[in-house]
C-alpha positions as CSV (number, residue, x, y, z in Angstrom):
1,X,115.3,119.0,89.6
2,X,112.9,115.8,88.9
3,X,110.2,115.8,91.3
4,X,110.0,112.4,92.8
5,X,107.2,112.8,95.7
6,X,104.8,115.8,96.1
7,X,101.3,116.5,97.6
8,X,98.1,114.5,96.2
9,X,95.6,116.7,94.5
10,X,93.4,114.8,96.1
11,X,93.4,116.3,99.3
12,X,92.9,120.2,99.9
13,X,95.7,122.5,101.1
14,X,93.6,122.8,104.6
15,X,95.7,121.8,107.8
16,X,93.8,118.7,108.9
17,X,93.3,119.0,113.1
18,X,94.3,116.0,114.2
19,X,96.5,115.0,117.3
20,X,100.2,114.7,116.7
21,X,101.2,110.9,115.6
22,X,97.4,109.9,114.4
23,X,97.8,107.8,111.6
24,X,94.6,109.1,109.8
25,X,96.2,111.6,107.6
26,X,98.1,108.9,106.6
27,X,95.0,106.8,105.4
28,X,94.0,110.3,104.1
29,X,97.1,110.7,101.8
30,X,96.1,107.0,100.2
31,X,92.7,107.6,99.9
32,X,93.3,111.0,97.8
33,X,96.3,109.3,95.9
34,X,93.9,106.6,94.7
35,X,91.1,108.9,93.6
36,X,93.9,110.7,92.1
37,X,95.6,108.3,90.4
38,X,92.3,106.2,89.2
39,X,91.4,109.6,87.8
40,X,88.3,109.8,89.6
41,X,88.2,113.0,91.4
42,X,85.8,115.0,89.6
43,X,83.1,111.8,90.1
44,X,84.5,110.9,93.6
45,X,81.5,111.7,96.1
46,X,82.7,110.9,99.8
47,X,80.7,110.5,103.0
48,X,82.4,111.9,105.9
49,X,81.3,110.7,109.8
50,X,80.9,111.5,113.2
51,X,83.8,111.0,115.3
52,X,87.4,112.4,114.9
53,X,87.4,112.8,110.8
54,X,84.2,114.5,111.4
55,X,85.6,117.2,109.2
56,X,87.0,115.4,106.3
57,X,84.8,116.8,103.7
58,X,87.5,119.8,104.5
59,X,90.6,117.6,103.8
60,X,89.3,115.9,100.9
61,X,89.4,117.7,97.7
62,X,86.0,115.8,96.3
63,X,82.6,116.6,96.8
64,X,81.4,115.6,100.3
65,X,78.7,114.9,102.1
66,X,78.1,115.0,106.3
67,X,76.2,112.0,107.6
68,X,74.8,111.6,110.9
69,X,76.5,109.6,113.2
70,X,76.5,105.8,111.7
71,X,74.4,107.0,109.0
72,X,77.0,107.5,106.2
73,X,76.5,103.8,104.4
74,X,73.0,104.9,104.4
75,X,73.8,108.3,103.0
76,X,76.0,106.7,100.6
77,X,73.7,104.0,99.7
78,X,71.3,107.2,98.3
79,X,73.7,108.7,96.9
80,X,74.8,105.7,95.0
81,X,71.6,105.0,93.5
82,X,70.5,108.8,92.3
83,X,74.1,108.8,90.5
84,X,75.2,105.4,89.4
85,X,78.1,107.1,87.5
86,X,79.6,108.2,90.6
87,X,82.5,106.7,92.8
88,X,81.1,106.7,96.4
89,X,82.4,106.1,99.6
90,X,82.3,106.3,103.3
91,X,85.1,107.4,106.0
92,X,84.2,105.5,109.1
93,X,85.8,104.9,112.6
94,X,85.5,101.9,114.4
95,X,82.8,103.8,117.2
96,X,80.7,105.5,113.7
97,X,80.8,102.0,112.3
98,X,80.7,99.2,114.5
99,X,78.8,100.3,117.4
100,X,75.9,103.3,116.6
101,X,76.5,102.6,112.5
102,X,76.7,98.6,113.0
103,X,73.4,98.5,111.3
104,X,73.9,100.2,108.4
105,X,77.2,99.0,107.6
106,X,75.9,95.5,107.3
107,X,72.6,95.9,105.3
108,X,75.1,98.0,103.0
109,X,77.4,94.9,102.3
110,X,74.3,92.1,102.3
111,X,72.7,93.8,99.4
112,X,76.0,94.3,98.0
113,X,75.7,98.4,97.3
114,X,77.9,99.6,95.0
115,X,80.0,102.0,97.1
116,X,83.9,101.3,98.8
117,X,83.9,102.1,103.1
118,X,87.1,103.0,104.4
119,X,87.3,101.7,107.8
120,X,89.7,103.2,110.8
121,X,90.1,100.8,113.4
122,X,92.1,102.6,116.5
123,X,90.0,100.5,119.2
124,X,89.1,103.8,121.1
125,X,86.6,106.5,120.6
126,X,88.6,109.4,119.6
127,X,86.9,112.1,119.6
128,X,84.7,112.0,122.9
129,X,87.2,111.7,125.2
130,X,88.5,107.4,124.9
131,X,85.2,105.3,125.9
132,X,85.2,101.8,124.6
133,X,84.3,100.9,121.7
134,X,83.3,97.9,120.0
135,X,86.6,96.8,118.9
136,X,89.0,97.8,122.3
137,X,90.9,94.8,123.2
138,X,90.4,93.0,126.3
139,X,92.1,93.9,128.9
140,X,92.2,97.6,127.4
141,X,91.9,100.4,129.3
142,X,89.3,103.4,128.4
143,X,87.4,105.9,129.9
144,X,84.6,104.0,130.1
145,X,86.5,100.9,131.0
146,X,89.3,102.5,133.7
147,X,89.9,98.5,134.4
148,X,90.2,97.6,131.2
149,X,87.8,96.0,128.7
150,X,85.7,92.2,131.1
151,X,85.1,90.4,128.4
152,X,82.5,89.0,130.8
153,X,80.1,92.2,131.1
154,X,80.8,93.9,127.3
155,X,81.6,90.3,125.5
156,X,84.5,90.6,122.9
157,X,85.6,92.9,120.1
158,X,84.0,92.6,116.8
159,X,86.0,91.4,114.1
160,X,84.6,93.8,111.3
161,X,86.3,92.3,108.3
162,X,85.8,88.8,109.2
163,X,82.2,89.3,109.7
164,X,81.4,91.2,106.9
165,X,83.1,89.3,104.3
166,X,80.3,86.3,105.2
167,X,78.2,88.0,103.6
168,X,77.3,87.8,99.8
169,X,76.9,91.2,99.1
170,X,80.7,92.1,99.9
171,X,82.8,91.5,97.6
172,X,86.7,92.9,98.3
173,X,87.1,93.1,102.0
174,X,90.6,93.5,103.5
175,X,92.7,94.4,106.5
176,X,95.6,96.7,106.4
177,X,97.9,98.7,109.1
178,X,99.6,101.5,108.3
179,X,102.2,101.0,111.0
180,X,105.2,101.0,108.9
181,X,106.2,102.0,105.0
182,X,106.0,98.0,104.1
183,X,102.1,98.0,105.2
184,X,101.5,101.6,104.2
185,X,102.5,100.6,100.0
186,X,100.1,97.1,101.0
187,X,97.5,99.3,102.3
188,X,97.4,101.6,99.5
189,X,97.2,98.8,97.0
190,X,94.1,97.6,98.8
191,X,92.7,100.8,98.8
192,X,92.8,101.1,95.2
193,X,91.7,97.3,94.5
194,X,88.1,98.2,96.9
195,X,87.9,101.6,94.4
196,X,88.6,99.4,91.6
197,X,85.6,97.3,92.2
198,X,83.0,99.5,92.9
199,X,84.1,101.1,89.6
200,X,83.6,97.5,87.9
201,X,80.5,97.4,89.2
202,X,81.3,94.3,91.5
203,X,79.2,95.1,94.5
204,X,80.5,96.2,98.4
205,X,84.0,96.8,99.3
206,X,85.7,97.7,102.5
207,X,88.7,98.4,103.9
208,X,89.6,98.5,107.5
209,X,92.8,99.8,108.3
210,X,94.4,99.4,111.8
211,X,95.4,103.0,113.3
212,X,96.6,104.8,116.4
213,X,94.8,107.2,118.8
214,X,98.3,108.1,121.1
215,X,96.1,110.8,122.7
216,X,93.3,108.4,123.9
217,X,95.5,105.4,124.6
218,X,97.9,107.8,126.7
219,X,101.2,106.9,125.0
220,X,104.1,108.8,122.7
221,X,103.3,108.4,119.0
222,X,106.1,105.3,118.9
223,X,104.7,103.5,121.6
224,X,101.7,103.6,120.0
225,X,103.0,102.1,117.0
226,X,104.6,99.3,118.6
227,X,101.5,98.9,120.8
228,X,99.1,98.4,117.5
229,X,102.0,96.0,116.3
230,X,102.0,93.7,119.7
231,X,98.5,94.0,120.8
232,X,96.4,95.1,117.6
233,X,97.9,93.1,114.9
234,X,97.5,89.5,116.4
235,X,93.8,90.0,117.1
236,X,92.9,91.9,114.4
237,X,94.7,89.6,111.6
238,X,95.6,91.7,108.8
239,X,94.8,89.9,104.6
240,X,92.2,89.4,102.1
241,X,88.7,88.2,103.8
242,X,87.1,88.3,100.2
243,X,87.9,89.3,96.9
244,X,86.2,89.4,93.2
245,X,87.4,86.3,91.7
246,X,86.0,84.1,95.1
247,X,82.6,86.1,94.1
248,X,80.7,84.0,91.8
């Protein structure tokens, strides 16, 4: 019997511990199909973060690296520059990389490092219980925010992509969703393009892919989905912010 779909060797035969209906071992699966297919796993060299994919140097079946919370483009950013040769990147959520992490991320992209950040926007922080983050939505509710997000006292989410792709140094930036198998196979192919240009040699690339957190926003897994699709997806624009050929 032909084989037609089986398990990336890019990810490790470890059960991953997150809630039921998170979308990140979807984004795991691509990112491990990608190293896989670009035949890059024995050079791939990930930073992992703090938040809920805390432990993805266990799911990942590349060498890995723990960073401190924020830190990874930092860590990645070293570990870039001792082995050029190397395909580096960074696993971030949205409270890793836009609020503690905001720094680093975009001193990363202005001087244009060599390394690819895949970016999970969920617009909750997962892993300590719901607070706001920089990217809930107004309105939203959150621990921290049992109201929902006043645009008045915490201002308004950060568009990550949009901002980052202003600056030189980034050179592929795109948003993606992996909310049904139509963005999934987009989000994939964007996923290998960022890859693809850190292999070239290009400069910073990102990813930011809009996810669930059903625990955290309090819903069933399909709620969720159609929650990202109603509320997420029209603030958070998904396309191409910047790619190679607009970098001159």
């Amino acid at each position: 019997m032909a084989v037609v779909f089986k398990k990336t060797e890019g990810l490790t035969e470890k059960q991953t511990h997150y809630c039921p209906g998170c979308t990140h071992g979807i984004i795991h699966r691509l990112v491990g199909e990608v190293l896989e297919e670009l035949g890059v796993l024995g050079d791939a060299i990930g930073v992992a973060p703090v938040g809920c994919s805390v432990l993805a140097y266990d799911y990942f079946n590349c060498d890995m690296h723990e960073a401190a919370h924020g830190r990874a483009p930092a860590v990645a950013t070293g570990v870039k520059r001792v082995h050029p040769d190397k395909v580096v990147f960074t696993y971030q959520g949205d409270g890793d990389l836009a609020s503690i992490g905001i720094a680093e991320i975009v001193h990363a992209a202005a001087r244009g490092e060599k390394i690819t950040t895949i970016f999970v926007n969920n617009a909750i922080y997962g892993m300590t219980g719901g607070q706001m983050a920089p990217t809930t939505l107004p309105g939203q509710k959150a621990t921290t925010a049992p109201l929902g997000r006043d645009v008045e006292l915490a201002g308004n989410p950060i568009r990550m992509s949009e901002m980052l792709a202003t600056l030189d140094g980034a050179v592929f930036v795109e948003r993606v969703a992996v909310n049904n198998p139509t963005n999934i196979r987009k989000a994939k192919k964007a996923i290998k393009r960022a890859f693809e240009t850190q292999i070239s040699g290009k400069g910073f690339s990102i990813v930011e892919v809009l996810s669930t957190c059903p625990t955290n926003w309090g819903m069933h897994p399909v709620d969720a989905i159609k929650w990202l699709e109603e509320n997420m997806m029209p603030y958070y624009q998904l396309g191409n912010f910047r790619n190679p050929e607009e970098v001159k």
